[in-house]
N, C-alpha and C positions, 0 to 999 in steps of 0.2 A: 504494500500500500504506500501510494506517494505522499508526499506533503499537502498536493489540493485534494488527495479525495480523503484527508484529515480534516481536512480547511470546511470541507465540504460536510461532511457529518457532524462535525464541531457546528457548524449552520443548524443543522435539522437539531439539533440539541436544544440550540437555542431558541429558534422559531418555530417547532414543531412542524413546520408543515413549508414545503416551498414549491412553487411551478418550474417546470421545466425551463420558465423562459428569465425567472428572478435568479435560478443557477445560472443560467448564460451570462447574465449582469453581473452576477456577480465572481465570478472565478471563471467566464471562458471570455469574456468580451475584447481580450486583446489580440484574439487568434484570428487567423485566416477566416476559416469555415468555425465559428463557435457552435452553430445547432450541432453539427454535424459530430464536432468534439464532444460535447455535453453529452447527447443522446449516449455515444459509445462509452463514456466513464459511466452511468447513470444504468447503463444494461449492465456495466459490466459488475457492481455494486448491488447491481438487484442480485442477478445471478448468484453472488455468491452469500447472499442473506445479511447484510448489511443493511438494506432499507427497499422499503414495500412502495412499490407503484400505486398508482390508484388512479385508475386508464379508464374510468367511468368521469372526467374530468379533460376537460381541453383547452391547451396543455395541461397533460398528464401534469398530476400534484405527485409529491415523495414525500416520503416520511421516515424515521426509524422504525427498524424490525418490532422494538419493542413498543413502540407510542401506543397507549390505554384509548386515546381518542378515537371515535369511533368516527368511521370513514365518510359518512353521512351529518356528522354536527356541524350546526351550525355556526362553531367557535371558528372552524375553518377558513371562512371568508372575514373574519376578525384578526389571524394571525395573516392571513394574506395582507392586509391592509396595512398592517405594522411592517412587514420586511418591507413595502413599497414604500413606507417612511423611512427606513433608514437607507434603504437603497437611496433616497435621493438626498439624504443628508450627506452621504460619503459622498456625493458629486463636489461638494463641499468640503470637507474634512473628515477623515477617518473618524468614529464616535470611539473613546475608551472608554473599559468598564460598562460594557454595552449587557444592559441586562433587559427580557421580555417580561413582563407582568412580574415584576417583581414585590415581596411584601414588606414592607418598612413598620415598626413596630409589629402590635397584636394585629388579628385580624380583624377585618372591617375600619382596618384604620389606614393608612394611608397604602394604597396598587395600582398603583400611572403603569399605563399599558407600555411606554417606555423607559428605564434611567441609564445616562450615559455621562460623562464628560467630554463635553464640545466644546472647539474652539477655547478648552482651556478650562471652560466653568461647567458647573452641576446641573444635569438639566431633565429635569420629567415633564414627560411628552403625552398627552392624554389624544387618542386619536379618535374624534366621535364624527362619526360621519350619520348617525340617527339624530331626529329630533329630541330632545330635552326640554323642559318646564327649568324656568330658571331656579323653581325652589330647589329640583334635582341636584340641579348642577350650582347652585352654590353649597346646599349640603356637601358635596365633594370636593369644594373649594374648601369649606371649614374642615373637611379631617387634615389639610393640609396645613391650615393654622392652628389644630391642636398638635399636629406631628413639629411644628416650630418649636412650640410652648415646650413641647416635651425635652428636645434637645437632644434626646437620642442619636441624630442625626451625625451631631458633629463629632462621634468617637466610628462613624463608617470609613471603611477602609479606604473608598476614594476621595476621601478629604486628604489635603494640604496639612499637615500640622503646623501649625501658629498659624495657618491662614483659611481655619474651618467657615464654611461659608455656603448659607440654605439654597437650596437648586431652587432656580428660576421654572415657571411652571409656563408650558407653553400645549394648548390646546389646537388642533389641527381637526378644523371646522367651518365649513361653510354655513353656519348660522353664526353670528355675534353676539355673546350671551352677557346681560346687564348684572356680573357680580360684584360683590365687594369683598376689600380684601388689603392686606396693609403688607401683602406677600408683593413679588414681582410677577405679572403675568403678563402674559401674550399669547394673541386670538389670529388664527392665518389660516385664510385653506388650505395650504401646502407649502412647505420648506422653502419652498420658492418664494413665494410671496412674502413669508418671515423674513426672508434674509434680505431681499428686496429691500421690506420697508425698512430692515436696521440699517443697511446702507444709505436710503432716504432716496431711494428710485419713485417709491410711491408707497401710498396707503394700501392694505392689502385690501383685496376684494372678492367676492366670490368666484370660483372659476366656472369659466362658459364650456371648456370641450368637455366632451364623454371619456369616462374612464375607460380602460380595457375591460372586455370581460373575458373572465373561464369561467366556461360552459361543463353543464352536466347531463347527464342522463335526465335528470330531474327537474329540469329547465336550465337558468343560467342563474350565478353570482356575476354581481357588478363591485368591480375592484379601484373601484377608481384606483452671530450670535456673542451672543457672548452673554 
């Protein structure tokens, strides 16, 4: 086994679930023929019981041998949506300490569907592409400011010591939700338009193209700092 088809399960570890064509992005896109590479690592990987197809999807999804998730949930097109957040972060800058739903204190207490270290600072990435009620979503703004209060935070391993400092909270959402909150936040439809506006290209706005979809047996999923 080579170093990317490590690179490459080290992925499905973390994101539980990827398409054929988010593996091209992300470890074959410097090649000649990338489908054509991808595909041959990806049989060759099935083949030897490393990780499961799941060809009722187009492009094919993979996963680990082992993943408990059942091939039909509908968490599926929730982790798709994340690896296409940080896919286009890394367009940007590598994310370190790049963790998926991770859980910070007890539970029901603070699980931003992403945390990473970008562009230097702490950053959880909440990626809502459903509607919410703003009572919703400032409740999940408050576990955010009791997980402040708590403190918790600043003995985590990707803190700075002497320079412990609360992750900026940045939501990726084509609705603009009226919270309040004495944290740092930020509202974008997509990384793009975040970084846009920190550059000060413009104010972020809803996005007008249509996302990609993978398609199923069962109709389709739509997938659309500092």
């Amino acid at each position: 086994m080579n170093e990317r088809d490590k690179a490459i399960l080290n992925d499905l570890q973390i994101f539980r679930f990827l398409s054929r064509d988010q593996i091209v992005q992300l470890h074959f896109s410097g090649l000649k023929n990338p489908i054509n590479s991808t595909n041959s690592v990806l049989k060759r990987l099935t083949r030897d019981g490393y990780i499961r197809c799941l060809k009722n999807y187009s492009p094919y999804l993979y996963t680990l041998t082992e993943t408990k998730i059942k091939d039909n949930s509908q968490k599926i097109q929730h982790f798709l949506e994340l690896v296409n957040t940080v896919i286009e972060m890394k367009k940007y800058k590598e994310p370190k300490f790049l963790m998926i739903e991770p859980k910070f204190s007890k539970k029901g207490c603070v699980e931003p569907d992403i945390f990473c270290r970008w562009h230097g600072n702490p950053l959880f990435v909440e990626v809502q592409r459903n509607l919410y009620s703003k009572e919703t979503m400032q409740k999940k703004i408050d576990l955010y400011g009791e997980y402040f209060e708590k403190g918790d935070w600043r003995d985590e391993p990707w803190q700075v010591l002497g320079k412990e400092k609360f992750p900026s909270i940045l939501i990726i959402t084509p609705t603009r939700y009226s919270v309040e909150s004495s944290l740092k936040i930020y509202q974008a439809p997509s990384i793009s338009d975040f970084m846009d506006h920190l550059q000060g290209n413009q104010t972020p706005k809803p996005p007008i193209s249509k996302p990609p979809v993978i398609k199923s047996n069962n109709g389709s999923i739509s997938l659309r700092m500092k």
